[in-house]
C-alpha positions, 0 to 999 in steps of 0.5 A: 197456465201461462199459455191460456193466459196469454190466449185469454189477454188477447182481444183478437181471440174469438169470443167463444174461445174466450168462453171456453175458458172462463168455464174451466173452473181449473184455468180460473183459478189462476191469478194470472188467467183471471186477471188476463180475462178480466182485462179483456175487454172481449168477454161479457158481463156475465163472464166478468160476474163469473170471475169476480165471484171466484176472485180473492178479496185482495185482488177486488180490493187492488181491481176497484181501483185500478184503470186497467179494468173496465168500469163494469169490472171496477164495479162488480169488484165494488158490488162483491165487497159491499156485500162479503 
């Protein structure tokens, strides 16, 4: 896990190979692979909607406020939490 989320930290990593990852329901488990792949700013919004429904709500919470996401993240975060 630590290896995938180094992989899925960096942007010069093709984006299927990013893909690849965020499908792996296993790999996304993992805090650290899922913050890694949130912080990327490589990977779509439809990625990033995939991730933040399977991300805890503490972390949403932390996420919406924090200027590592991109604004899109920051507020999906923010759109989940409304909602639950």
């Amino acid at each position: 896990l630590p290896e995938v989320a180094r992989i899925g930290q960096k942007r010069t990593v093709p984006r299927p190979l990013l893909l690849q990852i965020v499908d792996n329901r296993t790999w996304i488990q993992a805090p650290a692979v899922r913050r890694a792949l949130l912080g990327n700013g490589r990977i779509g919004n439809e990625a990033i909607d995939k991730l933040i429904r399977v991300t805890p709500k503490h972390e949403l919470k932390l996420m919406q406020k924090s200027m590592h996401y991109s604004a899109y993240v920051r507020d999906a975060a923010t759109r989940v939490l409304k909602k639950g």
